[in-house]
N, C-alpha and C positions, 0 to 999 in steps of 0.2 A: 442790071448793072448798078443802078441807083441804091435799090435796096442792098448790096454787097456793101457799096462803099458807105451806108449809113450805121451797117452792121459791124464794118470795119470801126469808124468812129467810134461807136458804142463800146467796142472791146477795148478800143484804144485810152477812151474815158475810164471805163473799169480800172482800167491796170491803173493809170496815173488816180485814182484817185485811192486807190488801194495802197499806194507805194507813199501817198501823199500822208494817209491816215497812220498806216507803219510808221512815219517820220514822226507824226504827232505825237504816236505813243512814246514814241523813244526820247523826245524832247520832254514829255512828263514824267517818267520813269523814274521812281517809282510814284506811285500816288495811291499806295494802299500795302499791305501785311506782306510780306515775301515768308513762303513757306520753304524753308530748310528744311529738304530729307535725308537724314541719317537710316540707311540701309541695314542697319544692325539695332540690337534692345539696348535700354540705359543701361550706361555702368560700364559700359568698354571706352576704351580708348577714342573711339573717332568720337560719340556722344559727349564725352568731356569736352574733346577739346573743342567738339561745333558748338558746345555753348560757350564758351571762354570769346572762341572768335566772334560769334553772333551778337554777342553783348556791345564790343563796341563797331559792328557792322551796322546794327541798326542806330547809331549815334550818326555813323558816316553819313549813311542815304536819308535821316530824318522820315524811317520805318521801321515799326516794329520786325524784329524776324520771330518767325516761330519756328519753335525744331518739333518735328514729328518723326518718331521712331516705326519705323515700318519693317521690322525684321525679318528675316526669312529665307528660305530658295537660298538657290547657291551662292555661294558669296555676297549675298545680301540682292538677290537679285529682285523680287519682288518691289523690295523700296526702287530697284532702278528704273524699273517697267512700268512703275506708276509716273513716272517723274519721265520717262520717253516718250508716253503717251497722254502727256499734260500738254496744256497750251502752250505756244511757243508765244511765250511773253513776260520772260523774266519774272514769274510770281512765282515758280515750282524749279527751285533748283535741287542737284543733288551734292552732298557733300561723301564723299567714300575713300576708302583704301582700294588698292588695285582689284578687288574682289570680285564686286560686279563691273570692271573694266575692263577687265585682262584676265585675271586667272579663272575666275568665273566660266566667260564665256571658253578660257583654254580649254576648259575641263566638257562643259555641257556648251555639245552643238548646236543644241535645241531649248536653248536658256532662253527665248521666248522675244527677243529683241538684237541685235547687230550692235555692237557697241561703237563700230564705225560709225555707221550711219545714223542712229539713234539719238547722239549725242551731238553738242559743239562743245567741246572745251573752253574753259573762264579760265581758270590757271593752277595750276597747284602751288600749297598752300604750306605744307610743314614738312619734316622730315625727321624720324628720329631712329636710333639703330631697333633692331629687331638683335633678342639675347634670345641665347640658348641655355637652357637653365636645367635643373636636375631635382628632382626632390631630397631630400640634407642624406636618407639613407640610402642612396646607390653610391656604390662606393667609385667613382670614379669625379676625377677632378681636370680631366681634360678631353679634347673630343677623340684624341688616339684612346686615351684609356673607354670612350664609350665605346669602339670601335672593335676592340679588347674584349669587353666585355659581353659582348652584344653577340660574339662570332663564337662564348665560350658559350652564351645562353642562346639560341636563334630562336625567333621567336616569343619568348619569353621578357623582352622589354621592350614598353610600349610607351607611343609618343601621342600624346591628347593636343590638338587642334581646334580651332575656333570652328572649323565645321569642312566638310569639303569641300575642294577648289577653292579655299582661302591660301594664299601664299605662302605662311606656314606649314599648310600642310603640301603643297608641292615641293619647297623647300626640302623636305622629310623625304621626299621620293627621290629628290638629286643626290640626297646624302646618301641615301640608298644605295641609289646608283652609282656613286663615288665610291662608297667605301667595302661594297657587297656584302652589307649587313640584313637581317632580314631580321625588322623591328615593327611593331603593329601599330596600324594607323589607329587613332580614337576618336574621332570629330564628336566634336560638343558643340551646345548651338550658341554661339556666342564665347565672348572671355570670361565674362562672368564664372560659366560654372564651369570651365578649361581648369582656370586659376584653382577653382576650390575641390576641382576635382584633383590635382597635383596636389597640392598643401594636405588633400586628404591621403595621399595617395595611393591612386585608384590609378594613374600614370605616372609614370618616373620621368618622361623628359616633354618640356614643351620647348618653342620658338616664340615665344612675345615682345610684345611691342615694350620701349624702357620706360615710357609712359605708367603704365599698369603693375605690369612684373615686379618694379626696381624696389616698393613698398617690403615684397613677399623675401626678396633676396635680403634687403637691411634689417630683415627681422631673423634671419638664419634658416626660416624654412625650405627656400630653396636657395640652389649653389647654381651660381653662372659661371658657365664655363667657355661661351665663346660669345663674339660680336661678329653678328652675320654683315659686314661691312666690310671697310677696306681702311677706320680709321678705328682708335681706341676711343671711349669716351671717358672724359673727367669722373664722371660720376661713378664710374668703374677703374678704375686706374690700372688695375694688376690684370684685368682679363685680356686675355689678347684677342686679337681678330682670328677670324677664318680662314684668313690668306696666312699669318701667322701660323696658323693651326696646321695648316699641308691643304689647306681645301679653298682656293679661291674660289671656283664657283658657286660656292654657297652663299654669295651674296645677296642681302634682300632686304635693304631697310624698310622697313614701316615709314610710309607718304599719304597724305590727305593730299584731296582738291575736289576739284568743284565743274560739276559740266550743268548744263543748259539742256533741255529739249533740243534738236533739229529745228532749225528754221526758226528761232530767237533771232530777231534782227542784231548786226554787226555794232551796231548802235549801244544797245543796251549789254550785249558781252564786255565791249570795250567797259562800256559803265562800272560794270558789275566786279570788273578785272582792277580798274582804278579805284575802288570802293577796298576791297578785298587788301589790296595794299596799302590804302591809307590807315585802313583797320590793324595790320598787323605792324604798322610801324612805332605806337607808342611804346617808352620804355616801359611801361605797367603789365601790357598789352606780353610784350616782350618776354619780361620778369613773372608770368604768370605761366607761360608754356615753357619757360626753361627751367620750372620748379616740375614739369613734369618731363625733362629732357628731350625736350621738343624744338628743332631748328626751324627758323624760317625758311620756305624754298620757293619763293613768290616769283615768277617769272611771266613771262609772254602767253595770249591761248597757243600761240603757234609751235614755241617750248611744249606744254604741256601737250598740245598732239604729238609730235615727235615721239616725247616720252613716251608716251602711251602705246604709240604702234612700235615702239623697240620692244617695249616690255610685254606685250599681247606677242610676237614674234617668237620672243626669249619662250614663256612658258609654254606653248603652243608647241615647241619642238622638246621640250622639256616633257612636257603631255604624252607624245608620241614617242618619245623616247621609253617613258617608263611605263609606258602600252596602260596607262590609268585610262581607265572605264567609268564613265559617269553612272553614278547612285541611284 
């Protein structure tokens, strides 16, 4: 009996000093490098904008951030897996598009980690429309006339993508399925050569973020023709929306955020969520992502769960719906 209750003691000491030492970290947090992982290669849209944000992130917390690009797997899932099975202590966060959160796993059931459980949500971070664009020689200047055309060629025109089970390219599948067109997927591994594969054109139609895209369209090389949203943007004045177009459900703006490891103390999310907003509130700060038509969309971690399990939900019946098969 003695020895039980000494044993008891002992576990009891464990935990409290376990939960004591968690506290301590979280009361020194950070006191060394915080490694931002970008799930995707330089040169696309979330890599810009994690350094733009990163720059004055590490001013906030009085640490260096490092970005590390860890490309690959399905919607950048690799970089996500390294970052779910990092330590749980705020030093290895991930920064992504719903890729490896949601339509990732919607696509592959077997993408190698739970983005439920995997992860804790900090918060999301930006927002900006996702355009539907066309390379300058198809001749079509709306989505009825791609719909048009598309029914008189089946087959025969094809839509390049950031790579499979990126949002884009499920996007592609709904439209599909809206409009019973049969047009060819392309997946490319990143935006980078998505971009330069349309400008060359090797594909005639993508879905990009206004961030990347908006440069290719003010040069005339490509024509946008819709905003996959439910509002117009400035920087496009004349293109209408998708709901405009006859096709609400294709909605899908391009969104950054930010999740943690599992089991990151409450502590240091909060932290990391208050840091994350202080950082994106200067006007500079500001004025530097809405030269690349990028909105703030800073909210709650409990917001950004919500989001997440509507939108893993959405594409998940989306998935099923258009019987897509992982690669």
């Amino acid at each position: 009996m003695m020895r039980a209750l000494i044993a008891a003691w002992l576990c009891a000491g464990c935990v409290l000093n376990g939960l004591g030492l968690a506290h301590a970290q979280s009361q020194t947090y950070p006191n060394r490098p915080i490694r931002m992982i970008v799930p995707f290669p330089a040169g696309g849209p979330t890599d810009g904008m994690a350094r733009i944000i990163a720059d004055r992130l590490g001013a906030v917390l009085g640490q260096s951030i490092v970005i590390e690009n860890k490309g690959g797997g399905a919607g950048g899932s690799i970089g996500a897996k390294f970052v779910a099975t990092s330590d749980p202590d705020g030093y290895t966060i991930l920064i992504t598009p719903g890729g490896s959160l949601t339509t990732g796993p919607a696509v592959h059931a077997n993408i190698g980690y739970d983005p439920v459980k995997a992860f804790v949500p900090v918060a999301q971070l930006i927002e900006t429309p996702l355009i539907i664009a066309v390379h300058s020689d198809l001749p079509v200047k709306t989505l009825a006339e791609v719909v048009a055309y598309a029914k008189a060629n089946p087959g025969k025109v094809s839509w390049g993508s950031q790579g499979f089970g990126v949002a884009p390219h499920l996007l592609l599948e709904l439209f599909k399925l809206e409009a019973g067109v049969n047009i060819v997927h392309v997946p490319y591994r990143g935006t980078a050569p998505m971009l330069a594969a349309i400008v060359a054109g090797e594909v005639q139609i993508v879905a990009d973020p206004m961030t990347t895209v908006l440069p290719h369209i003010q040069s005339g090389r490509l024509r946008a023709i819709a905003i996959a949203g439910a509002t117009r943007t400035a920087k496009l004045p004349g293109i209408p929306t998708v709901i405009e177009a006859g096709y609400p459900k294709l909605q899908s703006p391009f969104w950054l955020g930010v999740v943690a490891p599992a089991g990151t103390p409450p502590e240091i999310i909060n932290k990391l969520n208050a840091a994350f907003r202080e950082s994106l509130n200067p006007p500079e700060t500001r004025a530097r992502l809405d030269v690349l038509g990028a909105d703030i969309k800073i909210g709650t971690p409990a917001e950004f769960e919500k989001m997440l399990a509507d939108e893993l939900a959405q594409w998940t019946a989306i998935v099923k719906a258009a019987n897509i098969k992982a690669q």
